[in-house]
C-alpha positions as CSV (number, residue, x, y, z in Angstrom):
1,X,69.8,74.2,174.0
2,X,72.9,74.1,172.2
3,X,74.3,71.4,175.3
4,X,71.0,69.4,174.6
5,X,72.1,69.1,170.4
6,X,75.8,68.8,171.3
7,X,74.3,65.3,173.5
8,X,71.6,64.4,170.4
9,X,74.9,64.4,167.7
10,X,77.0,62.1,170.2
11,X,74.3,59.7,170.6
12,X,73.7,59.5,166.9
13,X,77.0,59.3,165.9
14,X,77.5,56.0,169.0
15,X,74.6,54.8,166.9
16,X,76.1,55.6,163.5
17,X,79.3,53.7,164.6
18,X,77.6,50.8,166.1
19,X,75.7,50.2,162.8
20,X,78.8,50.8,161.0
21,X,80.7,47.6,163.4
22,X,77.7,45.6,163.1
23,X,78.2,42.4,160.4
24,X,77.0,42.4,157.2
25,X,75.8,39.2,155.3
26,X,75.1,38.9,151.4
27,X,71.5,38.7,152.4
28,X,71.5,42.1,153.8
29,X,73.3,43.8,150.9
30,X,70.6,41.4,148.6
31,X,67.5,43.2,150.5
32,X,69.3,47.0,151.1
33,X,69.4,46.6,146.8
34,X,65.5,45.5,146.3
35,X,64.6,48.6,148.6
36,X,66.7,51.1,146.5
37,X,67.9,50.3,143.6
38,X,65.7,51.5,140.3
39,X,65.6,47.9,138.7
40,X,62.4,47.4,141.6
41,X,60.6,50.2,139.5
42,X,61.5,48.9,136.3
43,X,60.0,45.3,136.9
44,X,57.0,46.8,138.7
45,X,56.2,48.7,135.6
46,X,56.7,45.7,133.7
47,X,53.7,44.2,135.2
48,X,51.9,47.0,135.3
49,X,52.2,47.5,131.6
50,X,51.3,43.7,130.9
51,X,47.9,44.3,133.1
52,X,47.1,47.7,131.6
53,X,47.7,46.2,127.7
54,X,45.3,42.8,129.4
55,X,42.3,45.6,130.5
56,X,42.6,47.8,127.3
57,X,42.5,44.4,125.1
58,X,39.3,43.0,126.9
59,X,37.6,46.3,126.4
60,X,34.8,46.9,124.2
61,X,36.0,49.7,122.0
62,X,34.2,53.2,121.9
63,X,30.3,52.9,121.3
64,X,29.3,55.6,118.5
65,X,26.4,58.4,118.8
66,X,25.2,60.3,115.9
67,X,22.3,63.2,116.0
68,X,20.6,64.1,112.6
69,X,18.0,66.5,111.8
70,X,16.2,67.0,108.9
71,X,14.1,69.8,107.5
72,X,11.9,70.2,104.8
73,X,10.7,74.0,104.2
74,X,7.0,74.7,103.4
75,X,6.7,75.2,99.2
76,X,3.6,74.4,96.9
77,X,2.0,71.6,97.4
78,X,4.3,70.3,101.0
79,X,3.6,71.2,104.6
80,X,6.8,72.1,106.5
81,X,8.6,68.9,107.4
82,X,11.1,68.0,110.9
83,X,12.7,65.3,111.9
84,X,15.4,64.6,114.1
85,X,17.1,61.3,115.3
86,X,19.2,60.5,118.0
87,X,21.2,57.2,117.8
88,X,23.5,54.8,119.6
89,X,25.2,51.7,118.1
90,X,28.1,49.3,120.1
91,X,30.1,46.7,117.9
92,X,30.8,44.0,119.9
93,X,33.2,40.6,119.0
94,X,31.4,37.4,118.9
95,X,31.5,37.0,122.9
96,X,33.2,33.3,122.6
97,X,36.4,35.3,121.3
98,X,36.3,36.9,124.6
99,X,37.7,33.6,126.4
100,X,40.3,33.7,124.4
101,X,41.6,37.2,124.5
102,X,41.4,36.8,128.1
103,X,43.2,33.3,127.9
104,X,46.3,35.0,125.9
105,X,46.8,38.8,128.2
106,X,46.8,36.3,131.5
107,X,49.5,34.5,129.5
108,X,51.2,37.3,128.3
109,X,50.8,38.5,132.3
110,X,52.1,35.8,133.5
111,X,54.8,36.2,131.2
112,X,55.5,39.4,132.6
113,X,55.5,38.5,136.2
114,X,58.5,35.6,135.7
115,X,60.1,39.0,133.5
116,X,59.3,41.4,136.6
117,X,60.9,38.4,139.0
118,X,63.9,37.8,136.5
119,X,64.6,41.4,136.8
120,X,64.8,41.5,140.5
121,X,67.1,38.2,140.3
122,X,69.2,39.4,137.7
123,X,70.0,42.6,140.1
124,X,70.1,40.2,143.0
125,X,72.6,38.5,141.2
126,X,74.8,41.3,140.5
127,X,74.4,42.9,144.3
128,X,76.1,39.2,145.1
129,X,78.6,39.3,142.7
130,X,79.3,43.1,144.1
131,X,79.3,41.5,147.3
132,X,81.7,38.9,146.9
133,X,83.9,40.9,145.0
134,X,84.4,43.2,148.7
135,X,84.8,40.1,150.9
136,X,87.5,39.0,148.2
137,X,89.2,42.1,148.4
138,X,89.0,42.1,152.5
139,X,90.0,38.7,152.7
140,X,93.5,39.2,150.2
141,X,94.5,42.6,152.0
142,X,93.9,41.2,155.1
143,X,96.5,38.3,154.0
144,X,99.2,41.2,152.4
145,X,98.3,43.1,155.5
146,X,100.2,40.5,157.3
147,X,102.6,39.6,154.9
148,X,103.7,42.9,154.2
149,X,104.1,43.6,158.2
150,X,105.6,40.4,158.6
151,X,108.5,41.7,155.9
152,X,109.0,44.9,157.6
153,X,109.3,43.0,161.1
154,X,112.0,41.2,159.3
155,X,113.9,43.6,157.5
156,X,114.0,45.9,160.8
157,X,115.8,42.4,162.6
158,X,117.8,42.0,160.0
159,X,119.2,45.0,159.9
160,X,119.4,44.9,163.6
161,X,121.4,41.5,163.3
162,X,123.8,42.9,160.5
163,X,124.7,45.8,163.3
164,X,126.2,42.8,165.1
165,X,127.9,41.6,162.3
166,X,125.4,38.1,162.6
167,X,124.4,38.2,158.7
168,X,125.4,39.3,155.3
169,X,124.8,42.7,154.1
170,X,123.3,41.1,150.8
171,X,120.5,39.8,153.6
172,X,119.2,42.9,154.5
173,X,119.1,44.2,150.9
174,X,117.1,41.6,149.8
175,X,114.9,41.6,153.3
176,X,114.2,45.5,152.6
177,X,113.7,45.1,148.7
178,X,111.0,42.6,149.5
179,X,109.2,44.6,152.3
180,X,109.2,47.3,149.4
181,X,107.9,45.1,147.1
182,X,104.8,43.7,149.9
183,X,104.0,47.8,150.4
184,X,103.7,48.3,146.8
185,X,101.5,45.5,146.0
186,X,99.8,46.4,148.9
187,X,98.9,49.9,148.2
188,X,97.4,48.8,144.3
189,X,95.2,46.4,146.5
190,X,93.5,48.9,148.5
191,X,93.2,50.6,145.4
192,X,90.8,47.8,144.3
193,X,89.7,47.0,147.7
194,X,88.1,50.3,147.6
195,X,86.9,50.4,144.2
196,X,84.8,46.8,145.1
197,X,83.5,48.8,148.0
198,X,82.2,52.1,146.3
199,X,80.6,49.5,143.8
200,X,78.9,47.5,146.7
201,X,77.8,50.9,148.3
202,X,76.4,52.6,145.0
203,X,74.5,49.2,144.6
204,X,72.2,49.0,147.9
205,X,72.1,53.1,148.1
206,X,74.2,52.9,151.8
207,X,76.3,56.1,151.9
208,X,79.0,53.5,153.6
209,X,79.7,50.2,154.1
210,X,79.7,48.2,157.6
211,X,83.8,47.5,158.4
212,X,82.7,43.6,158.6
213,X,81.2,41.5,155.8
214,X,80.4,38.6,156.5
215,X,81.4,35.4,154.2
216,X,79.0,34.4,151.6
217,X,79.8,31.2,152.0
218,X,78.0,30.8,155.3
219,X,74.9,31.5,153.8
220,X,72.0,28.6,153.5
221,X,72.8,27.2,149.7
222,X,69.0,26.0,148.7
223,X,69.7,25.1,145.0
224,X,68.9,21.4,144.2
225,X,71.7,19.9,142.2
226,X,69.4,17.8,141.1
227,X,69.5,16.9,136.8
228,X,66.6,18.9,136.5
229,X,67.4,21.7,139.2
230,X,67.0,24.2,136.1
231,X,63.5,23.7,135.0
232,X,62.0,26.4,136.7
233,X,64.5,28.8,135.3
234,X,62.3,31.9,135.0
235,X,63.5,32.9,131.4
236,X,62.2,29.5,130.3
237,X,59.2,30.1,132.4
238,X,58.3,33.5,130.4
239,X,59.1,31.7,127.4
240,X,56.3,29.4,128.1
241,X,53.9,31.5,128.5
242,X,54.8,34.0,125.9
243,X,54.2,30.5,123.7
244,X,51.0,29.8,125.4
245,X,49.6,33.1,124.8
246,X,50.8,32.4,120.6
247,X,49.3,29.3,121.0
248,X,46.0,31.2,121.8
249,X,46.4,34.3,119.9
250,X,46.2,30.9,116.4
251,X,42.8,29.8,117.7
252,X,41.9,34.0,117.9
253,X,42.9,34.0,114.2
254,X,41.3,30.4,113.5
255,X,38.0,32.2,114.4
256,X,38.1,35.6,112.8
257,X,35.2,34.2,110.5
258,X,32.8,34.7,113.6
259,X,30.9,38.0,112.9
260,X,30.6,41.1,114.8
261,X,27.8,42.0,116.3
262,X,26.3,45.4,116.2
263,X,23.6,46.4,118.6
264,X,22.2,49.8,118.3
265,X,19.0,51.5,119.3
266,X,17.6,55.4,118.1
267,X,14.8,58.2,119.0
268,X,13.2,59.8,116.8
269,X,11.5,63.0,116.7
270,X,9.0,64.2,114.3
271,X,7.6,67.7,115.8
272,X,4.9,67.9,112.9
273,X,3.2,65.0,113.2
274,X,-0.4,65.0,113.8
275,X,-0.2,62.9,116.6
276,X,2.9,64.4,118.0
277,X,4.4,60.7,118.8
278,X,8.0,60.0,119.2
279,X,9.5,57.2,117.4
280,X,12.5,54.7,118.9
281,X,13.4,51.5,117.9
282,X,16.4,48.8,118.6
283,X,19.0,47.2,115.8
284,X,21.0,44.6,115.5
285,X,23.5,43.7,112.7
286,X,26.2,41.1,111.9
287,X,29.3,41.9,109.9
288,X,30.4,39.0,108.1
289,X,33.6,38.2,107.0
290,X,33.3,37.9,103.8
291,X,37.0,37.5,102.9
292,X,37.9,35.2,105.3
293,X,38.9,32.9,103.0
294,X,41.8,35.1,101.8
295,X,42.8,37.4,104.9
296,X,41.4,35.0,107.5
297,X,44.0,32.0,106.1
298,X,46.5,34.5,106.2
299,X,46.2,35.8,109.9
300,X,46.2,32.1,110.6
301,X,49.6,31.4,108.9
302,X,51.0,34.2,110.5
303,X,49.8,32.8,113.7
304,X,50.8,29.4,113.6
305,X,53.9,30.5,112.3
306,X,54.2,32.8,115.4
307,X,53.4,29.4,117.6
308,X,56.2,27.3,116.4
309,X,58.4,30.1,116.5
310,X,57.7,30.4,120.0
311,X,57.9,27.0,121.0
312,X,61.2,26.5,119.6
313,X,62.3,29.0,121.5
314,X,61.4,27.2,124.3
315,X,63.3,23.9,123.1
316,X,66.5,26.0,122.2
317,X,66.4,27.6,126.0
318,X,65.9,23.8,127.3
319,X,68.9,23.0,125.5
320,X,71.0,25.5,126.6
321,X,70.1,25.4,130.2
322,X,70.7,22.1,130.8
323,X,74.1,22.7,128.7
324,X,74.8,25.2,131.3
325,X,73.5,23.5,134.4
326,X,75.9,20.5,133.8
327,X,79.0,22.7,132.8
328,X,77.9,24.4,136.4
329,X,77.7,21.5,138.1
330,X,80.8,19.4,136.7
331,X,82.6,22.8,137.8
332,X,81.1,23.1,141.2
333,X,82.6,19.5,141.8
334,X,85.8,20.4,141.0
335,X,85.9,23.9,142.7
336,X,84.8,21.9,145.7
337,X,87.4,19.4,145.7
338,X,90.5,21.8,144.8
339,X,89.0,23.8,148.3
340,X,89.3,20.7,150.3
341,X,92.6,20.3,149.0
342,X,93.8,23.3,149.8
343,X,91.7,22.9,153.3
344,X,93.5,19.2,153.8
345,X,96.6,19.6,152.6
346,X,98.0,22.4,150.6
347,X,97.8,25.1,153.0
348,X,98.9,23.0,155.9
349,X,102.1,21.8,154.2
350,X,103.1,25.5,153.3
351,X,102.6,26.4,156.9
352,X,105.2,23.4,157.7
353,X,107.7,24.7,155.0
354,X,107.4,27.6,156.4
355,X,108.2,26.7,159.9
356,X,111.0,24.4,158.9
357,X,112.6,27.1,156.9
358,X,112.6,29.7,159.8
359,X,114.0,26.6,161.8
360,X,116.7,26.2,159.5
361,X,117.3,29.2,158.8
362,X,117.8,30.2,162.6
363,X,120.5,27.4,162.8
364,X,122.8,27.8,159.7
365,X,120.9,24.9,157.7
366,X,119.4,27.4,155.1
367,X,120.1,30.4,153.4
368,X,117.6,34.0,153.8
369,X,116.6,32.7,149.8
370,X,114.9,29.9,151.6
371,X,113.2,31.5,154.3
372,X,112.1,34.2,151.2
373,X,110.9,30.7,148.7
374,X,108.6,29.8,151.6
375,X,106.8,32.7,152.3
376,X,105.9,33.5,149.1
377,X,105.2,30.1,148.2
378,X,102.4,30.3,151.4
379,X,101.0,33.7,150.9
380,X,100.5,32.6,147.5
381,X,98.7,29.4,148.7
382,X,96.9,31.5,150.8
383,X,95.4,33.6,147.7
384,X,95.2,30.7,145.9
385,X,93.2,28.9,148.4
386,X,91.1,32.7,148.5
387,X,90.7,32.5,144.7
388,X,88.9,28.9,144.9
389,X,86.4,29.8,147.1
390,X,85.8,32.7,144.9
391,X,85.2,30.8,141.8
392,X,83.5,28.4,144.3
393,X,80.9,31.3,145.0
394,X,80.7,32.5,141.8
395,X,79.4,29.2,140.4
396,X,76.9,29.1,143.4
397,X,75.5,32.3,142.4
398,X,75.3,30.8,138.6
399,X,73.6,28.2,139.3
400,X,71.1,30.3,142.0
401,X,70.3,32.3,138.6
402,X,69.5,29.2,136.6
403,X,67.5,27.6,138.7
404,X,65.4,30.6,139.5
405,X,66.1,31.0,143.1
406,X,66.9,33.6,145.4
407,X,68.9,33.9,148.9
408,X,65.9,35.9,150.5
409,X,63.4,32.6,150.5
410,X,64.0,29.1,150.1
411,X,61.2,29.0,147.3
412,X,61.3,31.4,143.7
413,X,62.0,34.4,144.2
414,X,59.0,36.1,145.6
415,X,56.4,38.1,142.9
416,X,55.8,41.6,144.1
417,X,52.8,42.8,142.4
């Protein structure tokens, strides 16, 4: 038995660390996220609350029962005298308002559906950002990884070549002091190399991370960059139909002078009459609203006001969403073209410096100082090449939020009801 476990924990752990070496893409952390995180409860309840507040609203409101009895006892000149009465009344609106509280809770629904989707994106958004923060951090200590080794390599031949009396003493100082310098910076970016991954990890609810992420940059990019890529921005979306739903809550108030109908019905019970009979009858009344002229004017200021409030919220969201669509746009053009420089040229050239000052360096031409100038100068290309596809991904992911779309589907991001 104890064999049979010792074989169960090897195969799990094999499958543990093939899992574990397997690649991860953005869209993987994205989904991990939706099936953990709490922000899938939250906009679920969201909706839920928006469909329970439409049912209550469309409901008829408590019908009331009353039971009297009545006695008179027997005296001079009266016979003994019962009655009792059983009774039932329902107030109901004038049934035409009834399309139009329905009209405004499937508004304010819908509302909260593009709220319950907005939710989910704006976590999407975040998981991303998570995300690309970790392929970031790989990417530049990867880079100081190599730099850092490449200084030790050096300072150990250095030091090997001053034993033979082939360089300066001041070479080999300045060789070691900079293979110091590499490990230090090195060690404060696995420091933040592993803070970007705990983050990542908390986010999709994965006790640990796979070693491999893949780049987000290979992922499909869906977003039209179209002028008007950011009208179905789901903020502005909600906004419309919470203005809709204003819009139909003026002509509620516009009609409050329709009365109220009460329908009612009653048994009565008279155990002393001479023919024994019961007695039951139907009723029907109208309240009228006779102030409508003073509180039914005001619930239709407050309403209107309530309308254009509404829709110029709408307006000012237009505004600043295509405000921010063409600052992201304008931007994504630029981030674009300073990668491809970088791609065509930049990081090319430092490569060539770099050759040509080992080249010189090797044949008395140029000075350690040189060699030092043009490795720095390309591992900093090399992060500054990293930070431009950063900001180039970041942008991406803006303009993902403002136009409403998500990585998991090539349409809106999907409704879960």
């Amino acid at each position: 038995m104890r064999t049979f476990f010792v074989l169960l924990m090897v195969i799990v752990s094999a499958f543990a660390a093939e899992a574990k070496d397997q690649p991860w893409t953005v869209t993987d952390a994205v989904q991990a996220a939706r099936d953990h995180h709490p922000a899938k409860v939250q906009a679920k309840s969201i909706l839920e609350e928006a469909k329970g507040a439409r049912r209550a609203s469309l409901s008829l409101d408590s019908p009331s029962f009353s039971v009297e009895y009545e006695g008179v006892p027997e005296g001079a000149g009266l016979d003994a005298y019962e009655e009792r009465r059983l009774a039932v009344s329902q107030e109901i609106d004038f049934p035409l308002r009834y399309i139009w509280y329905a009209r405004q809770q499937n508004a304010l629904v819908d509302a909260a559906e593009f709220q319950q989707q907005l939710i989910l994106l704006e976590l999407e958004q975040e998981v991303r950002l998570a995300y690309l923060e970790v392929w970031y951090a790989d990417e530049q200590l990867a880079r100081l990884e190599r730099y850092a080794s490449s200084l030790d390599t050096q300072a150990i031949s250095f030091q090997q070549m001053r034993n033979v009396g082939r360089i300066a003493e001041l070479d080999v100082y300045r060789a070691n002091a900079e293979a110091a310098e590499a490990q230090s910076d090195l060690g404060v970016k696995s420091a933040e190399w592993m803070a970007a991954r705990t983050w990542l990890a908390n986010m999709t609810g994965r006790a640990e991370l796979p070693s491999k992420l893949v780049s987000p940059m290979e992922v499909d990019w869906i977003t039209p960059l179209s002028e008007s890529g950011w009208t179905d921005n789901l903020n502005l979306l909600g906004a419309r139909e919470v203005a809709d739903a204003a819009k139909e809550g003026q002509i509620l108030a516009a009609t409050s002078w329709l009365p109220t109908i009460e329908v009612g019905g009653f048994r009565q019970k008279v155990p002393n009459a001479l023919d024994g009979s019961d007695f039951w009858g139907l009723e029907v009344g109208l309240s009228i609203p006779i102030w409508y002229l003073w509180g039914g004017v005001g619930e239709i200021e407050v309403a209107a006001a309530q309308e254009r409030s509404a829709w110029a919220n709408v307006e000012i969201r237009q505004l600043e969403l295509k405000t921010e669509w063409q600052a992201a746009i304008a931007q994504l053009q630029a981030e674009q073209e300073r990668v491809k420089t970088f791609e065509q040229f930049l990081i090319p050239t430092s490569e060539s410096i770099l050759r040509l000052a080992h080249r010189s360096y090797e044949t008395g031409k140029a000075s350690y100082l040189d060699v030092l100038e043009a490795q720095r100068s390309m591992l900093q290309r090399q992060l500054d090449y990293l930070d431009s596809i950063y900001d180039l991904e970041r942008i991406r992911i803006t303009l993902d939020q403002l136009a409403g779309r998500s990585i998991l589907t090539t349409n809106s991001v999907p409704m879960e009801r």
